[in-house]
Backbone and ligand atoms as CSV (ligand in chain L), in Angstrom:
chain,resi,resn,atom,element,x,y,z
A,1,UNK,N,N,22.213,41.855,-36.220
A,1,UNK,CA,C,21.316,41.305,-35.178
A,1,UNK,C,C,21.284,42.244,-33.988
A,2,UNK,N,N,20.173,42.516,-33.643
A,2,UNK,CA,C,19.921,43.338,-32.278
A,2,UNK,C,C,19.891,42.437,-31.126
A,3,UNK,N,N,20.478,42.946,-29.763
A,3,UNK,CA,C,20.305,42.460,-28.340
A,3,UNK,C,C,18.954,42.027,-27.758
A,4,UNK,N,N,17.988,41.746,-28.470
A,4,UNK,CA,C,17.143,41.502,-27.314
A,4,UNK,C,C,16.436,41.982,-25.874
A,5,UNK,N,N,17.689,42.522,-25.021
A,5,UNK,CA,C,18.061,42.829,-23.755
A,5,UNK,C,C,17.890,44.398,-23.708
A,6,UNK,N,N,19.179,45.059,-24.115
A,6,UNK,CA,C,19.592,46.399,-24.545
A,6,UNK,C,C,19.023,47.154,-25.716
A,7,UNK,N,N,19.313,45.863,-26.805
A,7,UNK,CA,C,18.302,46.523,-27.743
A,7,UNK,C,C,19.889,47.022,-28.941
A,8,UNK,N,N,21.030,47.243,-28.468
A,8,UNK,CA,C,22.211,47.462,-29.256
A,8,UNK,C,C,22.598,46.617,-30.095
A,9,UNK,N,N,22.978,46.708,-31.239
A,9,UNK,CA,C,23.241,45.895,-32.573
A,9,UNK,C,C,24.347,45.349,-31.775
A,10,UNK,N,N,23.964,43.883,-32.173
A,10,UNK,CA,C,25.329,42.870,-31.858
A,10,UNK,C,C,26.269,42.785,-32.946
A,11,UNK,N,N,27.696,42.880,-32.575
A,11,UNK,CA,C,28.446,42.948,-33.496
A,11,UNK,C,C,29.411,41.671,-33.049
A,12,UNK,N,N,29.550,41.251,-33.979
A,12,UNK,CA,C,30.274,39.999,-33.864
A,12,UNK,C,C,29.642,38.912,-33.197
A,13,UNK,N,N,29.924,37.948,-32.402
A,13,UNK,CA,C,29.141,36.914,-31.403
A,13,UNK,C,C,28.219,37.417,-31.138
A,14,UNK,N,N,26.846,36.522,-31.578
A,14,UNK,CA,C,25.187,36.788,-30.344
A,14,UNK,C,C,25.834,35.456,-29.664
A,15,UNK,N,N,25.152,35.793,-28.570
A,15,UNK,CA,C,24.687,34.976,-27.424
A,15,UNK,C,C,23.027,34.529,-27.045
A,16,UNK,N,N,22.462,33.222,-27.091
A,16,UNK,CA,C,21.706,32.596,-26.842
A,16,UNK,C,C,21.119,32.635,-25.567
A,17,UNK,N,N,20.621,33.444,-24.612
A,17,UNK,CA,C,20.622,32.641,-23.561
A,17,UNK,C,C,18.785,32.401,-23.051
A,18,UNK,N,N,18.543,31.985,-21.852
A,18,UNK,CA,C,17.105,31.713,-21.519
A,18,UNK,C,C,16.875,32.802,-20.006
A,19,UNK,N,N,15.811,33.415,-20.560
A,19,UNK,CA,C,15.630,34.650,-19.091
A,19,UNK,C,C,14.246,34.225,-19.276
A,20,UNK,N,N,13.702,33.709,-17.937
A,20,UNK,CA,C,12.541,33.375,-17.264
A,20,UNK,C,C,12.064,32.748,-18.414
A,21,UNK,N,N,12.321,31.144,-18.916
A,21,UNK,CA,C,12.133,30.256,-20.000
A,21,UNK,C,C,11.908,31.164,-21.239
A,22,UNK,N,N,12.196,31.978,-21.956
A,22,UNK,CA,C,12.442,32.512,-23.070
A,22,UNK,C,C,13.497,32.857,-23.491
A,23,UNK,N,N,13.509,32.529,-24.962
A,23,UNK,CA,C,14.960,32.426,-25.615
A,23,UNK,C,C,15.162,33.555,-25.816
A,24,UNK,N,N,16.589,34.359,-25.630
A,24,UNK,CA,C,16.620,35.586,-26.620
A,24,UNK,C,C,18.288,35.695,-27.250
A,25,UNK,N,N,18.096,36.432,-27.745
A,25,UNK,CA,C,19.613,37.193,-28.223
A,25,UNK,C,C,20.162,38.259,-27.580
A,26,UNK,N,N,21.455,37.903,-27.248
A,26,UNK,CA,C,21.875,38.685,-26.115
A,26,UNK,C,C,23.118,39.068,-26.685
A,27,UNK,N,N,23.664,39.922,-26.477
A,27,UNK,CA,C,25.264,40.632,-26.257
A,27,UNK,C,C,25.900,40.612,-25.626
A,28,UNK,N,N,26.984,40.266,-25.609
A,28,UNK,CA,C,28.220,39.946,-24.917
A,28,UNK,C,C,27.994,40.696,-23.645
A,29,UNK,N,N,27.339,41.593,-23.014
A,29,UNK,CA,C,27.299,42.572,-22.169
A,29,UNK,C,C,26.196,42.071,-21.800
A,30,UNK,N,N,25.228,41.081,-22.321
A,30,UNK,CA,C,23.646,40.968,-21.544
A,30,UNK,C,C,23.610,39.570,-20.900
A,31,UNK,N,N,24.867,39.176,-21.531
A,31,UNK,CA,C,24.533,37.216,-21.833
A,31,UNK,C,C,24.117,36.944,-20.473
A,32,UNK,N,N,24.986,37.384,-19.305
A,32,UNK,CA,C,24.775,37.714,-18.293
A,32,UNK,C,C,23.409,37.570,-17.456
A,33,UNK,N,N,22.474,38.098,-18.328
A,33,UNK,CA,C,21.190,38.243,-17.151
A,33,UNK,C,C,20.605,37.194,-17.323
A,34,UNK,N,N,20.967,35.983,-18.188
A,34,UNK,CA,C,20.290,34.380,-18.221
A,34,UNK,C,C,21.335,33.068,-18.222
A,35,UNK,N,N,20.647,32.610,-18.637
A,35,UNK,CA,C,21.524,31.396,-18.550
A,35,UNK,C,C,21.892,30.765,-20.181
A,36,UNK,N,N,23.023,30.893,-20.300
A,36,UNK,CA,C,23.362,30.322,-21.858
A,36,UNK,C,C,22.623,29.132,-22.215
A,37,UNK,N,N,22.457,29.139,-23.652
A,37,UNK,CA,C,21.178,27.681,-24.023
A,37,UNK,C,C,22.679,27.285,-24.629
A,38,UNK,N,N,22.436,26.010,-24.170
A,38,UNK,CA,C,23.938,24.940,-24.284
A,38,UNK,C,C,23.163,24.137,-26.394
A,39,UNK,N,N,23.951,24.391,-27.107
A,39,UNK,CA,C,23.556,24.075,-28.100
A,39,UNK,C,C,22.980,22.562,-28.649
A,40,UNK,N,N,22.249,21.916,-29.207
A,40,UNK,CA,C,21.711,20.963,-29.208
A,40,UNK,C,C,22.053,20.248,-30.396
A,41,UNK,N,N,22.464,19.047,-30.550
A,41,UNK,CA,C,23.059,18.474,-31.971
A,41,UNK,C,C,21.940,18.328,-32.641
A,42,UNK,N,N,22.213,18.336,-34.006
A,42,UNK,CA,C,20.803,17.819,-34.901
A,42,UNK,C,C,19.877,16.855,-34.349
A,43,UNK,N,N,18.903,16.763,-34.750
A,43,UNK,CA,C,17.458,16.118,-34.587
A,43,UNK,C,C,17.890,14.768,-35.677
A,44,UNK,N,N,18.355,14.112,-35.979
A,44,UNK,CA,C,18.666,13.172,-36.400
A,44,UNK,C,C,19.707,12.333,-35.961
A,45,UNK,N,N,20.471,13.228,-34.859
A,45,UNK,CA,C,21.422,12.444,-34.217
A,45,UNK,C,C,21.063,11.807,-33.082
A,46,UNK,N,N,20.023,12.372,-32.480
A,46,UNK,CA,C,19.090,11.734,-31.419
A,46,UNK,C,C,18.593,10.484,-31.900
A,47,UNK,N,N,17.949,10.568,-33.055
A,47,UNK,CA,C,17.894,8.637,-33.117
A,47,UNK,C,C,18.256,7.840,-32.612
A,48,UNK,N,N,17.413,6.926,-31.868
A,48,UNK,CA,C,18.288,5.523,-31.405
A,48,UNK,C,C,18.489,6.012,-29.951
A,49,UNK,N,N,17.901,7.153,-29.010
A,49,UNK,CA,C,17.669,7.756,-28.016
A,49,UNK,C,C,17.129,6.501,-27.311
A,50,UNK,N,N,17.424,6.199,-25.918
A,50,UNK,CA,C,16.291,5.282,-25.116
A,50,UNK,C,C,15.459,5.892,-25.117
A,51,UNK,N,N,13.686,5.185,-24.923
A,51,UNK,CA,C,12.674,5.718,-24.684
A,51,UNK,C,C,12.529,6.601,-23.138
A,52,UNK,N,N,11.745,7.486,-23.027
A,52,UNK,CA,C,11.771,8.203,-21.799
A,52,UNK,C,C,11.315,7.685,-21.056
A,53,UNK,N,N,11.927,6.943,-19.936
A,53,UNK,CA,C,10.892,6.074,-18.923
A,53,UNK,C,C,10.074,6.346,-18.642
A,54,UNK,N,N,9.164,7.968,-18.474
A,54,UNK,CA,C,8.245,7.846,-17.876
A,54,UNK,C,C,7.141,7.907,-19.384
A,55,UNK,N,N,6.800,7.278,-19.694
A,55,UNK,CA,C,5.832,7.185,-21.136
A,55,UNK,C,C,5.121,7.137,-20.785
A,56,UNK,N,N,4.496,8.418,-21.501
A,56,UNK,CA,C,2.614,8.104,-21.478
A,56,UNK,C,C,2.329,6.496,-21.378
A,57,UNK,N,N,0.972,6.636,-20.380
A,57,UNK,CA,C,0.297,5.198,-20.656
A,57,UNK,C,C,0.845,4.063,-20.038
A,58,UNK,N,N,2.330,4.660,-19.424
A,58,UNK,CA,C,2.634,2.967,-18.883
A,58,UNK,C,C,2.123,3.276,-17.197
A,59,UNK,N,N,1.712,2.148,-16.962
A,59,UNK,CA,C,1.448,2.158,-15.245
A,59,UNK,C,C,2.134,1.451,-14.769
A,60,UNK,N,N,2.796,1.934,-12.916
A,60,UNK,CA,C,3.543,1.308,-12.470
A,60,UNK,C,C,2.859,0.232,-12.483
A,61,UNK,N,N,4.363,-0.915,-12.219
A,61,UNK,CA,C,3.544,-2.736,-12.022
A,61,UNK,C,C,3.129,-2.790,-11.210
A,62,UNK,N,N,2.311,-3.742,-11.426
A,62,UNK,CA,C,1.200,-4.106,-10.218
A,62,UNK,C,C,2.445,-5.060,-9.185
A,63,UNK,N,N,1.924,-5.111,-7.960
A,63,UNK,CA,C,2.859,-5.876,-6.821
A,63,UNK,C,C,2.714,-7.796,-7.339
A,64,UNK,N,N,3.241,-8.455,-7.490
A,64,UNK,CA,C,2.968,-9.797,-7.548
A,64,UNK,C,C,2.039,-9.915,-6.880
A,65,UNK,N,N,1.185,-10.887,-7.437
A,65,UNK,CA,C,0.342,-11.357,-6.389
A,65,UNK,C,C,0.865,-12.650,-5.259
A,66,UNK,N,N,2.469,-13.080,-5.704
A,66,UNK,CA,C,2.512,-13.773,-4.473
A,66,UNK,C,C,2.561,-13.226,-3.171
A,67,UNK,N,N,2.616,-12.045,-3.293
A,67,UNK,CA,C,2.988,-10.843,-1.669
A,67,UNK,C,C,1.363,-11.227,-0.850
A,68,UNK,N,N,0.178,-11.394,-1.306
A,68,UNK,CA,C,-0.843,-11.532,-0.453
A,68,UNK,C,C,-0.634,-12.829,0.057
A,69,UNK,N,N,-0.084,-13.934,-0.644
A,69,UNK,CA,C,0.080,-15.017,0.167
A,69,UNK,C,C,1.090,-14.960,0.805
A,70,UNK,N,N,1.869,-14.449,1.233
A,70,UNK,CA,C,3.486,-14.019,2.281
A,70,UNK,C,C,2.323,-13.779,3.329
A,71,UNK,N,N,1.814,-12.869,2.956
A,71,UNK,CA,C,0.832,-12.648,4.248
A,71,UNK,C,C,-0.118,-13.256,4.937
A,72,UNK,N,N,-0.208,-14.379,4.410
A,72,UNK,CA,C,-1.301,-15.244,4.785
A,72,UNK,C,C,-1.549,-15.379,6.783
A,73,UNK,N,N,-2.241,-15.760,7.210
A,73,UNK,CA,C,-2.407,-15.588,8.951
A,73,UNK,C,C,-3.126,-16.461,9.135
A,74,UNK,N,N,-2.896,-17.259,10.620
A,74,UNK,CA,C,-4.197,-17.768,10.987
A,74,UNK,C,C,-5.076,-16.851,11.425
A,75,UNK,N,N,-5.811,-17.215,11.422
A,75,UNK,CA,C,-7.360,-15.914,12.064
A,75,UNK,C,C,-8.063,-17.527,12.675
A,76,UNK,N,N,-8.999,-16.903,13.795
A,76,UNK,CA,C,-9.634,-17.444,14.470
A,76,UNK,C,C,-10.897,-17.831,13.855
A,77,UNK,N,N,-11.462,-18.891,13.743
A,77,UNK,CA,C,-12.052,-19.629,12.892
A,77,UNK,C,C,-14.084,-18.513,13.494
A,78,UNK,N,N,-14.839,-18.387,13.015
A,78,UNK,CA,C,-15.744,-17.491,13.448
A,78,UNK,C,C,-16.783,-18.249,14.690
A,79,UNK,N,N,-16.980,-19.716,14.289
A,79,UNK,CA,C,-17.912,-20.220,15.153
A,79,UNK,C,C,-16.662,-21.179,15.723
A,80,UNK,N,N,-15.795,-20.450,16.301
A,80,UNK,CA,C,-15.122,-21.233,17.517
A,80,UNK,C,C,-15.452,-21.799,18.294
A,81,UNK,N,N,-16.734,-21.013,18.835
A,81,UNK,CA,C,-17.570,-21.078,20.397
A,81,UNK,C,C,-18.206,-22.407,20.185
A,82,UNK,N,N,-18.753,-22.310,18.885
A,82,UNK,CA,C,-19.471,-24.080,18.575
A,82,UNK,C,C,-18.600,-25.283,18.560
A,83,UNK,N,N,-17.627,-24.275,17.849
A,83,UNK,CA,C,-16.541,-25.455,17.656
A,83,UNK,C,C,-15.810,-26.221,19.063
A,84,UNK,N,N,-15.559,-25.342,19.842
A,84,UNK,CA,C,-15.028,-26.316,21.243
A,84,UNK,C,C,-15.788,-26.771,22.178
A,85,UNK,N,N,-17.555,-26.146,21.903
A,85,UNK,CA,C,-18.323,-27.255,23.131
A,85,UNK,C,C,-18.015,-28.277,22.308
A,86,UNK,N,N,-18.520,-29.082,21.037
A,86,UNK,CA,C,-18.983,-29.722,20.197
A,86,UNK,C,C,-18.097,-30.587,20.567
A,87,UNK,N,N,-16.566,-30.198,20.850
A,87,UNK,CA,C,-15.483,-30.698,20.787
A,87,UNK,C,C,-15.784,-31.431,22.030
A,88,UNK,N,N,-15.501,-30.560,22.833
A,88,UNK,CA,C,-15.223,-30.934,24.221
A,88,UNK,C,C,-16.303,-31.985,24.390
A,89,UNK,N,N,-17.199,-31.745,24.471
A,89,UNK,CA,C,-18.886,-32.787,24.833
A,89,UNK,C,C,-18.439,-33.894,23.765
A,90,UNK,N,N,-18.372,-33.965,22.891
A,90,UNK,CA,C,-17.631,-35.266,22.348
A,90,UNK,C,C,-16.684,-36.495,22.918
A,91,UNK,N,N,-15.121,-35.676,23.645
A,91,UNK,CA,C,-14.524,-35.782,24.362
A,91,UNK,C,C,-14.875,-36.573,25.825
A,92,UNK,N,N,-16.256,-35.944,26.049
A,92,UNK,CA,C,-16.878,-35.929,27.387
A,92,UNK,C,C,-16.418,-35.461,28.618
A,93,UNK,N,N,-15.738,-34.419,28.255
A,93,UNK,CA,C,-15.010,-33.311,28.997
A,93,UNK,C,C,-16.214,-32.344,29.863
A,94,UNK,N,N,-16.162,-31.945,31.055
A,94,UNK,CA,C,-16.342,-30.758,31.784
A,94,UNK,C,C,-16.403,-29.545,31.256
A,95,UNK,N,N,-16.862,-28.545,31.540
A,95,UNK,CA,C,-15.782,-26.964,31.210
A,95,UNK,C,C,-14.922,-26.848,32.278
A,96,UNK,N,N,-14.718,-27.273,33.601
A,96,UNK,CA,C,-13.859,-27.452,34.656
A,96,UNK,C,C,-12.700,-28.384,33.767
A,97,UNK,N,N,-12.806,-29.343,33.420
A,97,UNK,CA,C,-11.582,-30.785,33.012
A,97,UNK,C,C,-10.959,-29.755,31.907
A,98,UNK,N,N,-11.786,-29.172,31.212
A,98,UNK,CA,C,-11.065,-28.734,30.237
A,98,UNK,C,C,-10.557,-27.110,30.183
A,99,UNK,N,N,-11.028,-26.605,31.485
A,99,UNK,CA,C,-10.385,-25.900,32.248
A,99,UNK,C,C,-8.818,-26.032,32.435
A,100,UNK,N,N,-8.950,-26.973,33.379
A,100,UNK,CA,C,-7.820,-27.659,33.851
A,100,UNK,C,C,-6.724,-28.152,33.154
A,101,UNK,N,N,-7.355,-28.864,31.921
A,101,UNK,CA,C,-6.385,-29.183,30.669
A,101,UNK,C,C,-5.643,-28.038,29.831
A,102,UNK,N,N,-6.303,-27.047,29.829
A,102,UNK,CA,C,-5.635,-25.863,28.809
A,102,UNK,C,C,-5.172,-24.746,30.308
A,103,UNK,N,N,-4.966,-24.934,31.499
A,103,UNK,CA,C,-4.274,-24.625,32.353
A,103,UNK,C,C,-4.898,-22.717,32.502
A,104,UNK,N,N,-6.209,-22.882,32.451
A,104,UNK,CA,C,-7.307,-21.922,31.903
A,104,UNK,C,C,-8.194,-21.869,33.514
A,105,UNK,N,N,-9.164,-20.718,33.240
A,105,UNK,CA,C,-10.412,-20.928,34.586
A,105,UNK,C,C,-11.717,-21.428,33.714
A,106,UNK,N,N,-12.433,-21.997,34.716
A,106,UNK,CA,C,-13.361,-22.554,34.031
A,106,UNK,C,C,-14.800,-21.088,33.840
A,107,UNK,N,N,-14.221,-20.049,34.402
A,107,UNK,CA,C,-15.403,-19.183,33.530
A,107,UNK,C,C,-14.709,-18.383,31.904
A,108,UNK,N,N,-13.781,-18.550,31.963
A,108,UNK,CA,C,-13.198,-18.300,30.820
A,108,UNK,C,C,-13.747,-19.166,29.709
A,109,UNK,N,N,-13.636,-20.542,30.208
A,109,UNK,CA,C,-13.821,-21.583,28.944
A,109,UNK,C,C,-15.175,-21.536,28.596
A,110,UNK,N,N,-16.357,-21.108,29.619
A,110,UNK,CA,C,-17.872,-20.869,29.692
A,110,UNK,C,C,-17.905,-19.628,28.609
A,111,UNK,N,N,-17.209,-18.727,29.058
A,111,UNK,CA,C,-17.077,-17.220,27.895
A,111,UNK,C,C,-17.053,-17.827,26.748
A,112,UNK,N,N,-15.651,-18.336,26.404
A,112,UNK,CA,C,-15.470,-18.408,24.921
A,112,UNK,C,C,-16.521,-19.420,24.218
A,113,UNK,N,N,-16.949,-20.459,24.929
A,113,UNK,CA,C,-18.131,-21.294,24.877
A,113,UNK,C,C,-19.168,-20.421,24.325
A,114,UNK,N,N,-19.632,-20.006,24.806
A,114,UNK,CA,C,-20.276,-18.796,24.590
A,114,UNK,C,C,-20.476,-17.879,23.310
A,115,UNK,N,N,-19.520,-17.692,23.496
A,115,UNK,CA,C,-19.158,-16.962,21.816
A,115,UNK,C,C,-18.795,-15.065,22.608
A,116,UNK,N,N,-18.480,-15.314,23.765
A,116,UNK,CA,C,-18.187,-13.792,24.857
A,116,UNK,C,C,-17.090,-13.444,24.665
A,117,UNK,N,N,-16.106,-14.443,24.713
A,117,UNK,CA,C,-14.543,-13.872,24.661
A,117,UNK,C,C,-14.072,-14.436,23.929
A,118,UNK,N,N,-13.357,-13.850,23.470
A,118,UNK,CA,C,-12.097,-14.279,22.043
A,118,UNK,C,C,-11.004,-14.595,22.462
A,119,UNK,N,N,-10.922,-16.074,22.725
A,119,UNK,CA,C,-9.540,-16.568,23.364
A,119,UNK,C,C,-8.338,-16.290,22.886
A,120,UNK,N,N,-7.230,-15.705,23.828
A,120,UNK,CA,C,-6.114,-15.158,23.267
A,120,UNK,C,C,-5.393,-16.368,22.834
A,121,UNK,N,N,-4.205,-16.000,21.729
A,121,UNK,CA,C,-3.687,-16.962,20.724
A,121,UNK,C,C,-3.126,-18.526,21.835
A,122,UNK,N,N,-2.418,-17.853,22.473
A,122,UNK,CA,C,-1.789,-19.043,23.425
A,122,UNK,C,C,-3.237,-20.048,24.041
A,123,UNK,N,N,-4.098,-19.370,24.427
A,123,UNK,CA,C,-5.240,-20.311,24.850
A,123,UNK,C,C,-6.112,-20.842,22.932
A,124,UNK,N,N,-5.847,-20.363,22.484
A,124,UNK,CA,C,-6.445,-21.420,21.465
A,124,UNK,C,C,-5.581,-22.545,21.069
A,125,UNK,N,N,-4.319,-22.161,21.034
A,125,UNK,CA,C,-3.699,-23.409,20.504
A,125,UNK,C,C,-3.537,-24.464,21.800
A,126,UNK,N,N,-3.907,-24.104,22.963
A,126,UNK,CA,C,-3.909,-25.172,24.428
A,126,UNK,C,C,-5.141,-25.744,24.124
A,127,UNK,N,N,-6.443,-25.128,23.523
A,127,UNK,CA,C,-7.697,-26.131,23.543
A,127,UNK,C,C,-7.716,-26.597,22.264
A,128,UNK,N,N,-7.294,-26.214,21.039
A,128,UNK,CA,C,-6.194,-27.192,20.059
A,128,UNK,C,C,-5.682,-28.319,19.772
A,129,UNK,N,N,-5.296,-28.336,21.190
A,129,UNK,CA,C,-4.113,-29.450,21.784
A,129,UNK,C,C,-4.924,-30.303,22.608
A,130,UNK,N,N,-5.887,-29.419,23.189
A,130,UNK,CA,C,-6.350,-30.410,24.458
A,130,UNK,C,C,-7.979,-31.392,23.497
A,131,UNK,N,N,-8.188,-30.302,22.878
A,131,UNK,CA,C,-9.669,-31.332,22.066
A,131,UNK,C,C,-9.354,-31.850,20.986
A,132,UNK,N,N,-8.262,-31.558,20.465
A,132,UNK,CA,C,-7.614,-32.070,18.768
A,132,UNK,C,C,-8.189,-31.445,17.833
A,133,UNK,N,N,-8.320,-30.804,17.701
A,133,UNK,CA,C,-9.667,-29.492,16.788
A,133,UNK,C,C,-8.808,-28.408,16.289
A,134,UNK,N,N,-8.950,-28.066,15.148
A,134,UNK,CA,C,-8.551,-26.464,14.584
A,134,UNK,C,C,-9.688,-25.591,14.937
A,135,UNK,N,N,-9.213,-24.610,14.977
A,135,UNK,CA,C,-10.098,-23.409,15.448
A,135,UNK,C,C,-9.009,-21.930,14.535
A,136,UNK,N,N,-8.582,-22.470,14.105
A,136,UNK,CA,C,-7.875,-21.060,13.218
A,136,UNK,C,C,-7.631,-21.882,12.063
A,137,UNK,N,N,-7.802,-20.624,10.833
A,137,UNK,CA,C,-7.882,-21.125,9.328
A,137,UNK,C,C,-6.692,-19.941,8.366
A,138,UNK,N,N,-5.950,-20.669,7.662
A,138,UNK,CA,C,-5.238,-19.203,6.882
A,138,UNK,C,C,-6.392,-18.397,6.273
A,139,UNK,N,N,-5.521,-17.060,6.722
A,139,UNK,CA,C,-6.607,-15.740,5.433
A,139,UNK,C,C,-5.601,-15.143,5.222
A,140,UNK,N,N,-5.942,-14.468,3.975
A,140,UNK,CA,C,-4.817,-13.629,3.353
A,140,UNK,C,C,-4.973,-12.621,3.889
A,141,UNK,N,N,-4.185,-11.720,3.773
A,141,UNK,CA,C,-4.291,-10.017,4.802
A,141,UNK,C,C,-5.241,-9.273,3.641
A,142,UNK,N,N,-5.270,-9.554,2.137
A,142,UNK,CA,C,-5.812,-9.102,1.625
A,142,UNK,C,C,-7.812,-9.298,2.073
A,143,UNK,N,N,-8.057,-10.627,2.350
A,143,UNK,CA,C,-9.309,-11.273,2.053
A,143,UNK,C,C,-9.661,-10.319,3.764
A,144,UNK,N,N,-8.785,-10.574,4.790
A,144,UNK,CA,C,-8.969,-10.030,6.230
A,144,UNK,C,C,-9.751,-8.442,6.027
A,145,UNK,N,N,-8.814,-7.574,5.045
A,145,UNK,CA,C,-8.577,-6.409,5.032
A,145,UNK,C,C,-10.495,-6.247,4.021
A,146,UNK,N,N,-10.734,-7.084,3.482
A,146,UNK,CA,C,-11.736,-6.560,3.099
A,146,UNK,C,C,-13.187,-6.286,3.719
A,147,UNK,N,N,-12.807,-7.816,4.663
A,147,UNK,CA,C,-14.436,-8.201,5.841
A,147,UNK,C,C,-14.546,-7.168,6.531
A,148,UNK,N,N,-12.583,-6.661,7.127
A,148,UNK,CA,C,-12.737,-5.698,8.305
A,148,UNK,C,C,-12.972,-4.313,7.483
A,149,UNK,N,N,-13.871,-3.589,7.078
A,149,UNK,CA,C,-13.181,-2.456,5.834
A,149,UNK,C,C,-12.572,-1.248,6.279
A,150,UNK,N,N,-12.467,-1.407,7.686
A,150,UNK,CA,C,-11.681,-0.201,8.498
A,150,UNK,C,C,-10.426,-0.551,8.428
A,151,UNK,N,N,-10.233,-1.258,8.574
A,151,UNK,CA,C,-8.250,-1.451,8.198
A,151,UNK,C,C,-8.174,-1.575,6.688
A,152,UNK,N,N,-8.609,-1.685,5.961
A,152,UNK,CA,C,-8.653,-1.803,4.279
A,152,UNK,C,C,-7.919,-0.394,3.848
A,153,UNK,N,N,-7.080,-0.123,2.715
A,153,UNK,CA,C,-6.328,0.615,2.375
A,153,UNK,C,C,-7.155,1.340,1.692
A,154,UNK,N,N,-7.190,3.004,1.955
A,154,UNK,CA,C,-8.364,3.401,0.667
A,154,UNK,C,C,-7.778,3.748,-0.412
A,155,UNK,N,N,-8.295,3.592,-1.524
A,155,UNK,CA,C,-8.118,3.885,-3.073
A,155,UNK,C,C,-8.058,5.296,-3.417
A,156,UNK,N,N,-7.631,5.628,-4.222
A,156,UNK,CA,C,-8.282,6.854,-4.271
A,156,UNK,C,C,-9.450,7.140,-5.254
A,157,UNK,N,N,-10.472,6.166,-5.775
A,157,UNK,CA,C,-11.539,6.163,-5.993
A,157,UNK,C,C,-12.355,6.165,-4.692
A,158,UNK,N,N,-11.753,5.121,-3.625
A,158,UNK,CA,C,-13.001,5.448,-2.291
A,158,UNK,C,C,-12.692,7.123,-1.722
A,159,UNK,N,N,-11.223,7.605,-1.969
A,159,UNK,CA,C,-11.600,9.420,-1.383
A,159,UNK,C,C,-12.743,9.655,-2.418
A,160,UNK,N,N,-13.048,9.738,-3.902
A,160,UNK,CA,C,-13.398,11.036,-4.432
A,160,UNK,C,C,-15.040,9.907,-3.802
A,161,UNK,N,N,-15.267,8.874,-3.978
A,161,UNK,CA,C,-16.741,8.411,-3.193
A,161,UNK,C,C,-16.872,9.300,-1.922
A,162,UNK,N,N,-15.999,9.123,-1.441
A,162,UNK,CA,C,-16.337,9.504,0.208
A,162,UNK,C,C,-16.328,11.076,0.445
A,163,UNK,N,N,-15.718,11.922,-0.493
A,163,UNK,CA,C,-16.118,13.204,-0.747
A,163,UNK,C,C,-17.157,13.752,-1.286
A,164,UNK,N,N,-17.464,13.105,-2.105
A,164,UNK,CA,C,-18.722,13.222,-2.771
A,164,UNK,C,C,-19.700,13.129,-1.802
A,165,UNK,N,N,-19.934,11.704,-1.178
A,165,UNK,CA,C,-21.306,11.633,-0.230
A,165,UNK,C,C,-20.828,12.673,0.694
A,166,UNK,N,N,-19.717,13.475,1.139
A,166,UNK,CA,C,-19.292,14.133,2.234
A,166,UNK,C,C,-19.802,15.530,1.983
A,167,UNK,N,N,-20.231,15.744,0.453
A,167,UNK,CA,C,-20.934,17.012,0.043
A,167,UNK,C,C,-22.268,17.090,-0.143
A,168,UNK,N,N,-22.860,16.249,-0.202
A,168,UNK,CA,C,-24.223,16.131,-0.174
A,168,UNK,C,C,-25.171,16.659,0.734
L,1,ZN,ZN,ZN,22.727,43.709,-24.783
């Protein structure tokens, strides 16, 4: 058997080793410039091997779907603004009385009346309290994430969309 390397008839022991992923035959004097290939038991003794976790074809699991309901939120109901005159004038409340009741100004309560301002959380649950009315509904972060589509997570089907129209 010749060296591979040197090219000098090996006498006695070849050596196996791997220089830049190729196998060769080396001489005791070359073994040196790679890395020895560590010998491999028969191909029948491997039987009964675990499968290689990463197998073709399997996809990571999908997340439960109970995780979108963990997330569930109140969100502010959309026609609020209808919802607390309706309330209030029922009541036979003021926007001043009911000012006064949710410890609020009465051009504030005219705003959100309105449909102008988006009453912060603490003032919805005070006119809540003060008209007996819901005005916030659960949404899932998923169902949120879709209306709003700027906070929505992109896919990576929406990059190669959004590259595409980005080349046009
Ligand atoms: Zn050699």
């Amino acid at each position: 058997m010749q060296c591979e390397i040197c090219g000098a008839e090996i006498r006695g022991k070849s050596f196996r080793i791997i220089v830049d992923r190729a196998e060769l035959d080396a001489c005791d004097k070359c073994k040196g410039f790679g890395k020895e290939v560590t010998p491999r038991g028969p191909a029948g003794m491997r039987r009964g091997a675990p499968a290689a976790s990463g197998a073709p074809g399997s996809m990571p699991a999908r997340r439960p779907r109970r995780d979108v309901f963990d997330q569930i939120k109140d969100e502010l109901v959309e026609d609020y603004a209808a919802r607390i005159k309706k309330a209030r004038e029922a009541k036979n409340l003021t926007d001043e009385q009911l000012a006064v009741k949710t410890q609020s100004k009465v051009n504030i309560i005219r705003k959100v009346e309105r449909g102008e301002l988006v009453p912060e959380d603490a003032l919805v649950k005070k006119i809540e309290m003060a008209l007996d009315i819901k005005l916030t509904e659960g949404v899932a972060e998923a169902e949120r994430g879709g209306r709003k589509g700027e906070s929505r997570v992109m896919t990576l089907g929406d990059l190669i969309k959004v590259k595409r129209e980005g080349n046009r």
